[in-house]
C-alpha positions as CSV (number, residue, x, y, z in Angstrom):
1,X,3.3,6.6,49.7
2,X,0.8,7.8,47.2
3,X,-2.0,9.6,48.7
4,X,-5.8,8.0,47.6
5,X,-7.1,11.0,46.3
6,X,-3.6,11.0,44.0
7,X,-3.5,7.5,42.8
8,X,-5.7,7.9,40.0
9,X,-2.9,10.3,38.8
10,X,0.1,8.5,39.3
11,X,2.1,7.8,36.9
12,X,3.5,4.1,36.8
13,X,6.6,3.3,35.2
14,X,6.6,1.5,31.9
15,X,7.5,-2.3,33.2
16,X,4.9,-2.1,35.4
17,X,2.9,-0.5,33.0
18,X,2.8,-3.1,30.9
19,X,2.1,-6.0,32.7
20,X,-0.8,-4.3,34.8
21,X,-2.5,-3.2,31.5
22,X,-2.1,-7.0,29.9
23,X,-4.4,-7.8,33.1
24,X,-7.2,-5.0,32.2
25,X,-7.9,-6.4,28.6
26,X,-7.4,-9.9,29.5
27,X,-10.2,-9.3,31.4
28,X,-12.4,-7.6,29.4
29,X,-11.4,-9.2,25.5
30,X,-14.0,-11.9,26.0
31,X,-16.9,-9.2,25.8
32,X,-15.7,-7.7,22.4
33,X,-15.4,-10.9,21.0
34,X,-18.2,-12.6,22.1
35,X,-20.1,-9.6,20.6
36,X,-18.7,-9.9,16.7
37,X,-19.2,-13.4,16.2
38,X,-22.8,-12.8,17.8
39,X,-23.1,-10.2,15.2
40,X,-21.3,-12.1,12.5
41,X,-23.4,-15.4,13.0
42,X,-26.9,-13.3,13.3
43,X,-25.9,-11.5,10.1
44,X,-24.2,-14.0,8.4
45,X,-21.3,-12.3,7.3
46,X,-18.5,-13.6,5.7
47,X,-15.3,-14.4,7.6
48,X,-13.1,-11.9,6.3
49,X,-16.2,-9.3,6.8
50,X,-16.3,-10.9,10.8
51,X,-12.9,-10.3,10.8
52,X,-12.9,-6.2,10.1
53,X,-15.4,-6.2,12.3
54,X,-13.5,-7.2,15.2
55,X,-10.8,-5.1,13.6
56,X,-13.2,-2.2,14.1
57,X,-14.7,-3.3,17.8
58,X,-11.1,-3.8,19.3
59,X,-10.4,-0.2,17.4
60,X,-12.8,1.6,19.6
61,X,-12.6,-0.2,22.5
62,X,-9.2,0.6,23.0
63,X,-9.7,4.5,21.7
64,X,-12.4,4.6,24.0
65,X,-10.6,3.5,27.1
66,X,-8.2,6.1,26.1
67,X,-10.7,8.6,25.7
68,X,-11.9,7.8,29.3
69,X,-9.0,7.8,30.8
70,X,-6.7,10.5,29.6
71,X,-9.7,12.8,28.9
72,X,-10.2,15.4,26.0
73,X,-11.9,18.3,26.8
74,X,-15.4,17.7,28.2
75,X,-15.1,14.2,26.8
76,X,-14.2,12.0,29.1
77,X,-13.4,11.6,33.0
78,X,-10.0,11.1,33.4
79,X,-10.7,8.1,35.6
80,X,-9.7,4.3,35.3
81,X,-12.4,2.8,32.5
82,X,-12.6,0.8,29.5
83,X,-14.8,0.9,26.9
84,X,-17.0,-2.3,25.3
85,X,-19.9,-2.9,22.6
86,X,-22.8,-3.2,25.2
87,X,-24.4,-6.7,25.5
88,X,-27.7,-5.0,25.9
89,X,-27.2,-2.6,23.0
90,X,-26.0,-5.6,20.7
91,X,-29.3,-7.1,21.6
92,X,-30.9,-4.4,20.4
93,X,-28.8,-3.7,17.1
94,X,-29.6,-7.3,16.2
95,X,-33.4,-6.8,16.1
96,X,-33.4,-4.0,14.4
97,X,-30.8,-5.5,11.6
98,X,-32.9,-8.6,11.8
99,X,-36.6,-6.4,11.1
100,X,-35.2,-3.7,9.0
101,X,-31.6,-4.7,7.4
102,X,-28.2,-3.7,9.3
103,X,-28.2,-0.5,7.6
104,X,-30.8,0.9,9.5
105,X,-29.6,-0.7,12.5
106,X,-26.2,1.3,11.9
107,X,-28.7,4.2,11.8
108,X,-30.4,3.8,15.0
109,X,-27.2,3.4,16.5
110,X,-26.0,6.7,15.2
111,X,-29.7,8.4,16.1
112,X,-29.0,6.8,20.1
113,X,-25.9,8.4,20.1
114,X,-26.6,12.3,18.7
115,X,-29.7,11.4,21.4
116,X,-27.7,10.9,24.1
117,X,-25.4,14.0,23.3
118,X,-28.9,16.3,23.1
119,X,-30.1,14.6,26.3
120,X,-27.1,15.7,28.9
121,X,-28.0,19.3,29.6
122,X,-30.9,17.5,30.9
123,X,-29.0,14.8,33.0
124,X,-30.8,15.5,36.5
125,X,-34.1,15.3,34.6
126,X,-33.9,12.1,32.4
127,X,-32.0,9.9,34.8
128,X,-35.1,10.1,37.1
129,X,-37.4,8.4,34.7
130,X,-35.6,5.3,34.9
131,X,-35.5,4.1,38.7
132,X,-33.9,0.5,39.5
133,X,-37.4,-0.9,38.8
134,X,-37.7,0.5,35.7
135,X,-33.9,-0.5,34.5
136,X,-34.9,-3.9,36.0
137,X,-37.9,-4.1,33.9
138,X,-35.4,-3.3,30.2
139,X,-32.9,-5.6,31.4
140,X,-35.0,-8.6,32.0
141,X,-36.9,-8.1,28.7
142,X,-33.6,-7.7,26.8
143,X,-32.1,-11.1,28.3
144,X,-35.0,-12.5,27.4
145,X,-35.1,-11.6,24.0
146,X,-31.3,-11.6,23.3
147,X,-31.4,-15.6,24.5
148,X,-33.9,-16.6,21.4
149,X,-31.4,-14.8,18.8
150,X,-28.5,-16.9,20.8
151,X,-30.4,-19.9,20.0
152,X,-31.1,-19.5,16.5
153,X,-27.3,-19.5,16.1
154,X,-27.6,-22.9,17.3
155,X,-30.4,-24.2,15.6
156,X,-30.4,-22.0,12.3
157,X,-32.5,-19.5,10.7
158,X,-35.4,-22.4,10.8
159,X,-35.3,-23.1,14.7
160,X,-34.8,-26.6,14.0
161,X,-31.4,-27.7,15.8
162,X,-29.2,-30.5,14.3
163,X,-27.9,-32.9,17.3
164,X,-24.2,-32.4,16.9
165,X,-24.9,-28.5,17.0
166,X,-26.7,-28.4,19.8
167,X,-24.2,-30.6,21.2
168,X,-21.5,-28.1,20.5
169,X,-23.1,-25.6,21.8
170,X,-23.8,-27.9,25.2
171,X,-19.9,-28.7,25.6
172,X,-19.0,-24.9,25.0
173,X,-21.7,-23.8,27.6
174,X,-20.1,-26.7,30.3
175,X,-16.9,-25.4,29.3
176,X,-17.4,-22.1,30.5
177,X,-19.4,-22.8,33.5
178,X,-16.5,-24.9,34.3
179,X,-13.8,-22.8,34.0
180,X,-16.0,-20.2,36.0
181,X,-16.3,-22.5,38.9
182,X,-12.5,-23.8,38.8
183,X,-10.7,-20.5,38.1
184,X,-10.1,-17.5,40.0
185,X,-9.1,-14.2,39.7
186,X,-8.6,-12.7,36.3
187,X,-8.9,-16.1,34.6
188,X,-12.3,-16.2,36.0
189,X,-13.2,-13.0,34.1
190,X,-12.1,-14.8,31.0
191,X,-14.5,-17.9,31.4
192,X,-16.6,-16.9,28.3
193,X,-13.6,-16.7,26.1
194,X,-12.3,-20.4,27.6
195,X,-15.4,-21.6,26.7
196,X,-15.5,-20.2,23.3
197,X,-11.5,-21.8,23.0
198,X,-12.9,-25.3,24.4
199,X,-15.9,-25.4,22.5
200,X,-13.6,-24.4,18.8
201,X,-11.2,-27.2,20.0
202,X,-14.0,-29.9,20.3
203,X,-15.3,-28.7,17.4
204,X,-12.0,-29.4,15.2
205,X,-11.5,-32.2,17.1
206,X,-14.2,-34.6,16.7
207,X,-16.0,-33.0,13.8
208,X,-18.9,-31.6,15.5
209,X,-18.0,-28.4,13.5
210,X,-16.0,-26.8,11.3
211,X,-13.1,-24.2,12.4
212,X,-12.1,-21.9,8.9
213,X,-10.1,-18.7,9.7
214,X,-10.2,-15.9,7.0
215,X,-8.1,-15.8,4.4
216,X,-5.1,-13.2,4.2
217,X,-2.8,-11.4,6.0
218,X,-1.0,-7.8,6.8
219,X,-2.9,-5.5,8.7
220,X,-7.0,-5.8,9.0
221,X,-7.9,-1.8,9.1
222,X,-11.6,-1.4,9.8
223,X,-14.3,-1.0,6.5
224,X,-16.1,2.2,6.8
225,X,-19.6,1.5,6.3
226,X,-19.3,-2.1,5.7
227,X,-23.2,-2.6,5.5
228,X,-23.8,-0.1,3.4
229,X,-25.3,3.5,3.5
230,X,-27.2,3.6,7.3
231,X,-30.5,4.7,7.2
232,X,-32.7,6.8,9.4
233,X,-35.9,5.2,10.8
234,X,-36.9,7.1,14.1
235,X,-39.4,4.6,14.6
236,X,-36.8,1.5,14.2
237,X,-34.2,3.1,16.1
238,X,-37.0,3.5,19.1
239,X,-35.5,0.7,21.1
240,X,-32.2,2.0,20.6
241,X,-33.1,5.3,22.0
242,X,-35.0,4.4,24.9
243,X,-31.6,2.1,25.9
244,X,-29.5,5.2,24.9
245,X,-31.5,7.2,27.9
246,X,-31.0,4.5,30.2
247,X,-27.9,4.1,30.0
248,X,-27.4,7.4,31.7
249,X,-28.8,5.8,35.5
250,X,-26.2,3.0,34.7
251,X,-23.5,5.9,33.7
252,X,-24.6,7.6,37.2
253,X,-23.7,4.4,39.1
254,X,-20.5,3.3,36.9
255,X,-19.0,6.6,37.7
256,X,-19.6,7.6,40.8
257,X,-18.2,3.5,41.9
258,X,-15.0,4.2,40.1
259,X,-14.6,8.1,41.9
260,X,-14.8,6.3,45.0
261,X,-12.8,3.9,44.1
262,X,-9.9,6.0,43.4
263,X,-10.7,8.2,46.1
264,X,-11.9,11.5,44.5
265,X,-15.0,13.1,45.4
266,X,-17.9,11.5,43.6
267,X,-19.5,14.6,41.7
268,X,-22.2,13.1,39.2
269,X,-23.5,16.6,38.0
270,X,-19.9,17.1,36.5
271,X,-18.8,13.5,35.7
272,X,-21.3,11.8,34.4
273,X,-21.9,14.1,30.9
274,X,-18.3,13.7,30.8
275,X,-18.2,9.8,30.8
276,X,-21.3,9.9,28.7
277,X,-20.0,12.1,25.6
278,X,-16.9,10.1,25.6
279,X,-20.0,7.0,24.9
280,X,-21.7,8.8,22.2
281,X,-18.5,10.2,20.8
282,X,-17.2,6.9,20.1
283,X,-20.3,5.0,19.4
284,X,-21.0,7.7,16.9
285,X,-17.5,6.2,15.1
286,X,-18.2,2.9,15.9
287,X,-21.3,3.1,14.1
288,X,-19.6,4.0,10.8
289,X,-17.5,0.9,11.1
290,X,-20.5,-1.0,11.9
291,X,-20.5,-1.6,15.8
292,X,-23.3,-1.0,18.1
293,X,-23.0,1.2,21.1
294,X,-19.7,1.2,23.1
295,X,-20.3,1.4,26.5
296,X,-17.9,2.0,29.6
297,X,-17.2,-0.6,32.0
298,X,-16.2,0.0,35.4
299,X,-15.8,-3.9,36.1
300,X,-12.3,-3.9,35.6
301,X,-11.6,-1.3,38.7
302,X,-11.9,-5.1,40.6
303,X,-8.5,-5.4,39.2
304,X,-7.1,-2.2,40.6
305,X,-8.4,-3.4,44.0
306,X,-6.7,-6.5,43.7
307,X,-3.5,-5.3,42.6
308,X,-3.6,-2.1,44.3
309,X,-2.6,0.3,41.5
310,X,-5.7,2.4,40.8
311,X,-4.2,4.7,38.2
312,X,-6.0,5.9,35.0
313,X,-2.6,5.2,33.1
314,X,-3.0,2.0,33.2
315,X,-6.5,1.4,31.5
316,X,-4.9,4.0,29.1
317,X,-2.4,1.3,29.2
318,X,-4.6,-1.3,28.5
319,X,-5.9,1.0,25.2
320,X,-3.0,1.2,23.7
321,X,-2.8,-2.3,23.5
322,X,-6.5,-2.7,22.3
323,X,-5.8,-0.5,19.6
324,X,-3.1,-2.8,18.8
325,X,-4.8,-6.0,18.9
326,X,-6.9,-4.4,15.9
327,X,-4.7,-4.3,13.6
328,X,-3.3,-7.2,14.0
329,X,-4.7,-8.9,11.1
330,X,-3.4,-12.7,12.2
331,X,-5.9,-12.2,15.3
332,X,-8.3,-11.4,13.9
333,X,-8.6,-13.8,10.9
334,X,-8.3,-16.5,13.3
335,X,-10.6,-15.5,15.8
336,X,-13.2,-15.2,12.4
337,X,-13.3,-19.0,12.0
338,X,-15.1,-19.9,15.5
339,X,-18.4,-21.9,14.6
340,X,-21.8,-20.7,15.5
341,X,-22.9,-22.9,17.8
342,X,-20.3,-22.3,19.5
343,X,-20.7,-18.6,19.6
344,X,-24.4,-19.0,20.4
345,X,-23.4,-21.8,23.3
346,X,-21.1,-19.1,24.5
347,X,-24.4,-16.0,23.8
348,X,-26.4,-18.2,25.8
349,X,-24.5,-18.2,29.1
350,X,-24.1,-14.7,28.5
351,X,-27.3,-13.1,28.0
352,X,-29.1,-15.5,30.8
353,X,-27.0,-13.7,33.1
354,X,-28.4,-10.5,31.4
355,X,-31.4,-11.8,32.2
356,X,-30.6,-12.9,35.6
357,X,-29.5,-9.2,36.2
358,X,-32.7,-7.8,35.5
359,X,-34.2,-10.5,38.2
360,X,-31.9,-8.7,40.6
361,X,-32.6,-4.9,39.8
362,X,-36.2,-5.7,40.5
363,X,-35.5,-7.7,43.5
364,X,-33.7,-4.2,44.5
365,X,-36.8,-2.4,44.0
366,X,-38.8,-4.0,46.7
367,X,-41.7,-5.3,44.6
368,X,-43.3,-6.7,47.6
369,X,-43.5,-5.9,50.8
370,X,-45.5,-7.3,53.9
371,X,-46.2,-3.8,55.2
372,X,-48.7,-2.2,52.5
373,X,-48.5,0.9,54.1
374,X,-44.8,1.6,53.1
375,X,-46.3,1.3,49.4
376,X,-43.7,-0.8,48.4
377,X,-46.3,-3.6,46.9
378,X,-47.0,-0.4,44.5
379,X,-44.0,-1.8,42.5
380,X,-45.6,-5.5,41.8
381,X,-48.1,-4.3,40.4
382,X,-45.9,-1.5,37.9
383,X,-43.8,-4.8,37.2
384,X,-46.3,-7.2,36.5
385,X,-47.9,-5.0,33.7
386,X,-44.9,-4.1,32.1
387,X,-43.4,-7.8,31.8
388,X,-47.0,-8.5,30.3
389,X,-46.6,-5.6,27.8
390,X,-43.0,-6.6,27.1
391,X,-43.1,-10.3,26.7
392,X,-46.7,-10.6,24.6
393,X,-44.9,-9.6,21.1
394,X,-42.0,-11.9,22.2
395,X,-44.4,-14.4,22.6
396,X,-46.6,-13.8,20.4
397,X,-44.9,-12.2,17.4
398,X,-47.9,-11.8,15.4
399,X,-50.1,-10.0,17.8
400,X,-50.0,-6.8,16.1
401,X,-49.6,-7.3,12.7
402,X,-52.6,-5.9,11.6
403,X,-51.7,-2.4,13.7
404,X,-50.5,0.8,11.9
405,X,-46.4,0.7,11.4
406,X,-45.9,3.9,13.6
407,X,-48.2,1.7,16.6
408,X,-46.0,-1.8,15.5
409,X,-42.5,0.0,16.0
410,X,-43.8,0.4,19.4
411,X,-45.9,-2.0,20.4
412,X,-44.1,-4.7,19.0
413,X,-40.5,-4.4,20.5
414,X,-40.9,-6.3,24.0
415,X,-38.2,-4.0,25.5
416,X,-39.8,-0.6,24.1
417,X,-43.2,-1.8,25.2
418,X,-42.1,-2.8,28.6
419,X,-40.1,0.1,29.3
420,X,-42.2,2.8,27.7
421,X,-45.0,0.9,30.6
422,X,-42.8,0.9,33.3
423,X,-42.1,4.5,33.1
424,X,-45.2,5.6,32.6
425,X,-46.8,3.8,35.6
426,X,-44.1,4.5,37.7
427,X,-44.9,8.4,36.9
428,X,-48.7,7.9,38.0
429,X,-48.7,9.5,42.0
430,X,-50.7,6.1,42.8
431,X,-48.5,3.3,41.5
432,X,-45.2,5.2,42.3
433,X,-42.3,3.1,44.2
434,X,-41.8,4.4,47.7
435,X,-38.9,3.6,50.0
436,X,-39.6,2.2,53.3
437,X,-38.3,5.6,54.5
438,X,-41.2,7.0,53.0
439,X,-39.6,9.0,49.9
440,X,-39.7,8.6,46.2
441,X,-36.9,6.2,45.5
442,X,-33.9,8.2,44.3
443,X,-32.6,7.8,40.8
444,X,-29.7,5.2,40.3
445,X,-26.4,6.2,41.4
446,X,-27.2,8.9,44.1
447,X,-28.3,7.0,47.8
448,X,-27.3,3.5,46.8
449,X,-24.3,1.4,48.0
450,X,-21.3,0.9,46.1
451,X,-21.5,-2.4,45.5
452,X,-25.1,-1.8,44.1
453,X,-22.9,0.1,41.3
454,X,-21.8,-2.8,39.5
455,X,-22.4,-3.7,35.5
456,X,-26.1,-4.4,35.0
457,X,-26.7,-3.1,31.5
458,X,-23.4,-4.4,30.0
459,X,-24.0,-8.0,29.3
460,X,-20.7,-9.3,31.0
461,X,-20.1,-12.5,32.9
């Protein structure tokens, strides 16, 4: 019998292989997809363009999973991940392309990336700035903001909804709930992309919408640079690189989860620069094929559990196929033809829960407690602020127009403003979050439960 601290080596023969690996990215496909048509309906590309896209997406996905899990060098952790476009990041990506054109979005997401690289000699330093408070804080503010450019896919560029699209967009979002509630298992984990099937179906069914697959055939190999030349704003990219810092605490968590998991020693100090280049390192690709950040998962180590095969070979498994799915041009160019409302019906259940997520990290935090003298009301107060300072330009979108460009860029991107105040109160020796034990909360990943380890930044159902 294979020993625990072994199985993450073990080496499973091909028709298991197979099988096992189908389960990995049936699990996880509906995150990719979900993402380009978001992208693809924000942008308005056309469908051919959508479909390279998801060419590209399913391209790193699957070359980052094998990245993570067979390990190259110092990139990567030789441990049972995959690799998706972030939920969050996408957010993110879209208001930048939305304010400044997709080419500099393609450049902030190249800036987060060499950022995120520079950052990890300075792991144990950065990843404090960003307790579950302060993560709690960005992901709320990012639901939030990600669920208005969701609805504008149902209602168009003018906010002004036609009934049978916001009817489609209903349907899909029942679909999915239902199938979430009636399914179980991996099925479950595939709810969004039921939906998204359900809600198409209607669509061609009784006319609510139209479904028009991209024209042509053969294989659908990824366009370098599709948007054009990226350019460099620091100041656009800002929210960009504050998430790119973040994502280290979430990094710290996902990794040392999956290393207990497969029962090796949880080491963050050595791992989690490892699992993090292997991010940048691919995101820095993905970028030139016009893709947001790619961020690893370890949601899918649920299915290890369940089957009881915990071996990296089979996520590696699962890349292999990935890589296949995009280039296979037939996939693709039918995928391309979903309607929008039906992708934003589908965005909208999927970045509430974002949302939802960010409710629960501060929940975490203790914002309130009945016992002042354990400090822990310190943290209502740090919230309170920095949900004002986040969600004023959201709702109020006007509020500093008449500011400097270098004090807009900051000011008015609710998640830079919220998490740039979050951090900075939570530094202040007065407003700091203390434990009931009495010590400065530690940062994510080090002190907490495993199941506290889950997928908070990733945008996943």
């Amino acid at each position: 019998m294979t020993r625990a601290a072994d199985a993450v080596d073990e080496r499973v023969p091909v028709r298991r292989l197979a099988p096992l690996a189908a389960q990995h990215v049936l699990a996880m496909i509906a995150a990719p997809v979900s993402t380009v048509f978001l992208v693809a309906d924000t942008l308005r590309l056309a469908p051919a363009a959508t479909a390279s896209l998801l060419s590209a997406v399913l391209l790193m996905c699957g070359a980052g999973t094998l990245l993570q899990s067979l390990g190259l060098w110092r990139f990567g952790d030789r441990l049972p991940f995959v690799m998706l476009p972030g939920g969050a990041a996408t957010a993110l990506f879209l208001q930048i392309a939305e304010e400044h054109g997709a080419p500099t979005a393609v450049g902030s997401v190249l800036l987060a990336a060499a950022l995120l690289l520079a950052v990890l000699p300075l792991y144990a330093r950065v990843v404090r700035l960003f307790p579950p408070l302060v993560m709690g804080v960005t992901v709320l503010l990012i639901g939030i903001a990600m669920i208005r450019v969701a609805a504008r896919l149902v209602t168009g560029p003018d906010g002004t909804g036609e009934p049978r699209a916001v009817l489609l967009a209903a349907l899909t979002v029942a679909a999915t709930c239902g199938a979430y509630v009636l399914l179980r298992g991996v099925w479950r984990q595939t709810s969004v992309l039921i939906g998204m099937a359900a809600g198409t179906g209607l669509a061609a069914l009784t006319g609510l919408g139209g479904f028009t697959p991209a024209a042509g055939g053969g294989f659908a190999p990824p366009v370098l640079l599709p948007y054009g030349s990226p350019r460099f704003d620091l100041l656009a990219a800002l929210p960009l690189l504050v998430f790119a810092l973040t994502t280290l605490a979430e990094i710290t968590g996902q990794t040392v989860l999956n290393s207990e998991t497969v029962g090796r020693a949880p080491d963050p100090g050595r791992d989690v620069p490892r699992v993090a280049r292997a991010d940048a390192l691919v995101s820095l690709a993905g970028g030139l094929f016009g893709t947001s950040l790619m961020v690893t998962s370890a949601e899918n180590i649920g299915i290890g559990r369940l089957s009881g095969v915990r071996s990296r070979f089979v996520t590696a498994g699962a890349g292999v196929l990935l890589v296949t799915l995009g280039l296979a041009a037939p996939v693709s160019r039918l995928l391309a033809g979903i309607p929008a409302p039906v992708v934003g019906g589908s965005s909208l259940v999927v970045y509430a829960v974002i949302a939802v997520m960010g409710v629960e990290m501060l929940r975490r935090a203790e914002l309130g407690g009945a016992d002042a003298g354990t400090g822990a009301g310190r943290g209502t107060l740090v919230a309170a602020l920095a949900l004002a300072a986040g969600l004023l330009p959201l709702l109020v979108p006007e509020l500093y127009a008449g500011f400097p460009a270098p004090a807009r860029a900051v000011l008015g991107s609710g998640v830079v403003a919220g998490t740039l105040t979050a951090v900075l109160l939570t530094a202040l020796p007065g407003l700091r979050p203390v434990a009931r034990t009495g010590k400065v909360r530690e940062a994510p990943g080090h002190g907490l439960s495993s199941a506290e380890h889950g997928d908070r930044l990733r945008g996943r159902v």
